[in-house]
C-alpha positions as CSV (number, residue, x, y, z in Angstrom):
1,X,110.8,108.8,81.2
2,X,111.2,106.7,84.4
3,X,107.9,107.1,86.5
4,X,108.5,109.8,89.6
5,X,107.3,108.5,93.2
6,X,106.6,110.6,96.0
7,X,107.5,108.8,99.7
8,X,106.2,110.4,102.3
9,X,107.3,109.0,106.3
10,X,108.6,110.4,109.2
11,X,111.0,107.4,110.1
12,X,113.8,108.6,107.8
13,X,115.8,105.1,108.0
14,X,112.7,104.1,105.9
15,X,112.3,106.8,104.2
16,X,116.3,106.3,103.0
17,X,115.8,102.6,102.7
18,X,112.8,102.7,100.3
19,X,114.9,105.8,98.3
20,X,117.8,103.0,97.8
21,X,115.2,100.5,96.8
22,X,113.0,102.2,94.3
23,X,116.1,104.1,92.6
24,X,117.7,100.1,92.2
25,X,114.1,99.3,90.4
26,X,115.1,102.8,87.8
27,X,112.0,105.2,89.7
28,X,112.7,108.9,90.7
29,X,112.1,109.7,93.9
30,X,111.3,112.7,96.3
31,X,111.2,112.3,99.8
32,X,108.7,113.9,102.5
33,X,108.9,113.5,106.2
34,X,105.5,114.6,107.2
35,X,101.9,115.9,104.8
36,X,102.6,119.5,105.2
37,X,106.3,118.4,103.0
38,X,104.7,116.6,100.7
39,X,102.4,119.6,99.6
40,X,105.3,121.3,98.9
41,X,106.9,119.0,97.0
42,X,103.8,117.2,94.9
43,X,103.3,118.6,91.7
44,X,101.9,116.9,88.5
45,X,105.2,115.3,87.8
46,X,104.4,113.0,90.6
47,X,102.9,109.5,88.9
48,X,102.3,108.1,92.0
49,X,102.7,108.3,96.6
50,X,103.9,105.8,99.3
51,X,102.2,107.1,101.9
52,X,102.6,106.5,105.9
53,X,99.5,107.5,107.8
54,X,100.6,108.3,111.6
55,X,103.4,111.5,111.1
56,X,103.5,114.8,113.2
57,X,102.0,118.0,111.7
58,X,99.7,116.5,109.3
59,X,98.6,113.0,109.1
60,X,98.2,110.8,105.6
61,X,95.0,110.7,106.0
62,X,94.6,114.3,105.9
63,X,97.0,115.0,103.1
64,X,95.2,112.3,101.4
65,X,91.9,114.1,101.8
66,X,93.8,117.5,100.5
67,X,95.1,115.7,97.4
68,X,91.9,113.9,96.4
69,X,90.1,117.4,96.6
70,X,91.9,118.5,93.5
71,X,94.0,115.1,92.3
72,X,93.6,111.2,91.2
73,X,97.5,110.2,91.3
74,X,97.7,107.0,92.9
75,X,98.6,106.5,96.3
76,X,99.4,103.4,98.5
77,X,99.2,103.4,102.2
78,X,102.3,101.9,103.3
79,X,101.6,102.1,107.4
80,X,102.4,99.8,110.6
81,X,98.7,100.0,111.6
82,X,97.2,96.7,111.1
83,X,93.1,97.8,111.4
84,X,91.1,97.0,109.6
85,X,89.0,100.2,109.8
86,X,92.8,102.1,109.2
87,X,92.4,100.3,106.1
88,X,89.1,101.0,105.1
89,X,89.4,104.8,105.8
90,X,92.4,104.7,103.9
91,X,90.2,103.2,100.8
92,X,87.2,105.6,101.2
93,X,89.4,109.2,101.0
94,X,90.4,107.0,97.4
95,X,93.4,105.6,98.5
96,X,94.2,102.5,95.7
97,X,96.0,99.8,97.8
98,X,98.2,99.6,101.5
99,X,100.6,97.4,101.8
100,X,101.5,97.4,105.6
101,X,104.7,97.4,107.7
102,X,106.8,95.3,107.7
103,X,106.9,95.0,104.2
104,X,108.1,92.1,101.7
105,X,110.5,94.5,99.1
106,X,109.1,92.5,96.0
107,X,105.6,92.7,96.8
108,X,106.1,96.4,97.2
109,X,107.7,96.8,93.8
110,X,104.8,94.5,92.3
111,X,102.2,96.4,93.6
112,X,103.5,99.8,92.5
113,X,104.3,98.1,89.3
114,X,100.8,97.0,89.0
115,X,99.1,100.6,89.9
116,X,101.3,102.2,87.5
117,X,100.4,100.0,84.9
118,X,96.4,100.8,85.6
119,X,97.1,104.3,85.4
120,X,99.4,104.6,82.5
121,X,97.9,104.8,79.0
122,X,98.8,102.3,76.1
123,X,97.5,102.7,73.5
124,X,98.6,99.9,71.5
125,X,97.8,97.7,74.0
126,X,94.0,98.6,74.1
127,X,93.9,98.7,70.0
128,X,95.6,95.1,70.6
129,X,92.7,94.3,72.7
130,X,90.0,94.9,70.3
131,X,87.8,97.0,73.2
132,X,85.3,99.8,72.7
133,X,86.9,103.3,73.4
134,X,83.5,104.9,74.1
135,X,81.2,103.6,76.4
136,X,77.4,105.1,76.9
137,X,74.6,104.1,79.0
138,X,71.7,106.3,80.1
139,X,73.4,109.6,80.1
140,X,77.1,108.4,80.8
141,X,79.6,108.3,78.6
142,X,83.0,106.8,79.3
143,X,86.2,106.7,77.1
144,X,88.8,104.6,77.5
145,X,91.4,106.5,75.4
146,X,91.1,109.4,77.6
147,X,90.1,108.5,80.8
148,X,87.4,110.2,80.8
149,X,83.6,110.4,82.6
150,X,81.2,112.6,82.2
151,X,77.1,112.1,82.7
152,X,74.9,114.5,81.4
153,X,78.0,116.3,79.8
154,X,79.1,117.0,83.0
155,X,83.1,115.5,84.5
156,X,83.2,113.1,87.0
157,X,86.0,112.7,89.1
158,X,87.1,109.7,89.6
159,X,90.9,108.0,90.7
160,X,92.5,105.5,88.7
161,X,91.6,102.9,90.8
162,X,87.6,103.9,90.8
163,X,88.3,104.1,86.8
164,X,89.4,101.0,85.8
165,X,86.6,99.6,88.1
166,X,83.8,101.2,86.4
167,X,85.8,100.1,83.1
168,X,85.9,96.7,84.1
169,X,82.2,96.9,85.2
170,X,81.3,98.2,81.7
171,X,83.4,95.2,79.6
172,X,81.2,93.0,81.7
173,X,77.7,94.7,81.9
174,X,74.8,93.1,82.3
175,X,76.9,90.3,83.6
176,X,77.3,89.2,86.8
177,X,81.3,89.5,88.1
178,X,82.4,88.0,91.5
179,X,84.4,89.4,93.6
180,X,87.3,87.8,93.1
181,X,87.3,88.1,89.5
182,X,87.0,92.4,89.8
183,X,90.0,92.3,92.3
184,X,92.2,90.1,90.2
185,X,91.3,92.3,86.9
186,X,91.4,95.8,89.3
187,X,93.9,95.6,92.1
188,X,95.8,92.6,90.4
189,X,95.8,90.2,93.6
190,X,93.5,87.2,94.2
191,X,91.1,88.5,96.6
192,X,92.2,87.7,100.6
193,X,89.1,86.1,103.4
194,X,87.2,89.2,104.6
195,X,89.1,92.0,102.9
196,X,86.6,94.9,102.4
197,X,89.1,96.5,99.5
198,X,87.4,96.2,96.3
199,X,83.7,96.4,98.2
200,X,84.7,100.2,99.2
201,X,86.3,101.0,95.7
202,X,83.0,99.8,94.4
203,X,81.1,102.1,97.5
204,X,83.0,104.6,96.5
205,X,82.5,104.3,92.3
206,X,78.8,104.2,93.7
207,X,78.6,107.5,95.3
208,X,80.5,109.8,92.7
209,X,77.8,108.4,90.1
210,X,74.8,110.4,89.7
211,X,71.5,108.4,90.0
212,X,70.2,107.6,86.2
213,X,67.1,109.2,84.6
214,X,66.0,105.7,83.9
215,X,65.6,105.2,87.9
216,X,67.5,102.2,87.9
217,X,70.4,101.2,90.0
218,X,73.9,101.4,88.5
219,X,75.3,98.6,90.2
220,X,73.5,95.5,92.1
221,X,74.9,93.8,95.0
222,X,74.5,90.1,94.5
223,X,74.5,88.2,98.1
224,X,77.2,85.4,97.7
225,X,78.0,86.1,94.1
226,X,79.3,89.6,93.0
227,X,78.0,92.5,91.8
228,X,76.4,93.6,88.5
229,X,76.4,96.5,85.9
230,X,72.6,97.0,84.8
231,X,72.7,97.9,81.9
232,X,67.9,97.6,81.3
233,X,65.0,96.5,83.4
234,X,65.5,93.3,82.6
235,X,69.1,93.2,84.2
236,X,67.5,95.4,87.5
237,X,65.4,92.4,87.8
238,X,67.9,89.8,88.4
């Protein structure tokens, strides 16, 4: 089945314009023109949300704040606001990506393309890849297969986005991995001068993990070369 998006903007022309667009690329799509609309309208079918951010009634950021209360489906900010803290509050209420207005039409489609293919699970693809379905360190466990986290038996809640982070942090633990290398293999575009977005999908991974009975960091902050997964002591003391 064709994958379902949800637009949601109060310029209509757009909204009409992007409709046209995304049907041409085979997508279904249902159209809101402000947040309180598109709570009516998302539901579970919904694989993933072009969302504007300044719209009368109820803003994307609050919607976005509603819908990551209960939701991970991905959403990408798709706004004429051109700050750079826009963008960052955007990221930490879990937004995956923004792509900002005016927009190239094939860099939208490749973007979405990309999220959807984070999200969506393949299985032959990962038996292809030869990967570990179950990860486990201190008291977290992680499988691939399902998409699942738990520590200490208990779920954590995390988007797609902060998923396949923590996934790609666990293929390469106790390694160091730049940043450029975790936004390639994450948001699937070479990291930009001074973009902050993969730093506060990391912040954000950070703060949904509970701290380990070991009383070591999960992830290290490396000045000028990445980050790393600490996986012992030895790793922490890096």
């Amino acid at each position: 089945m064709n994958s379902k998006l949800l637009v949601v903007d109060d310029d209509q022309e757009i909204t009409l314009l992007l409709r046209e667009l995304l049907e041409l690329e085979g997508y279904q799509v249902e159209i809101a023109n402000n947040g309180i609309q598109a709570l009516e309208k998302f539901d579970r079918t919904i694989d993933l949300i072009l969302l504007d951010i300044m719209m009368p009634e109820m803003n994307g950021f609050s919607l976005l704040s509603q819908l990551r209360g209960k939701f991970t489906v991905p959403v990408i900010f798709l706004t004429a606001k051109d700050s750079e803290d826009d963008k960052v509050i955007g990221l930490e209420l879990g937004a995956d990506d923004y792509i900002q207005k005016p927009f190239n039409d094939r860099e939208l489609i490749a973007r979405i393309n990309a999220l959807l293919r984070r999200t969506r699970w393949d299985n032959t693809e990962n038996d292809a890849a030869d990967k570990p379905i179950q990860y486990t360190i201190d008291k977290l466990s992680v499988n691939r297969k399902q998409q699942s986290v738990f520590f200490d038996n208990k779920y954590i809640d995390l988007t797609g986005t902060e998923f396949q982070v923590l996934l790609t942090f666990l293929e390469n633990a106790g390694k160091i991995i730049t940043r450029e290398k975790l936004s390639e293999s994450v948001l699937g575009k070479e990291l930009v001068p001074l973009a902050r977005s993969i730093d506060v999908h990391v912040s954000n991974l950070r703060k949904k993990l509970p701290h380990r009975s070991d009383g070591l960091p999960w992830i290290k902050t490396l000045r000028t070369k990445g980050y790393l997964f600490v996986v012992d002591q030895q790793d922490d003391l890096l």
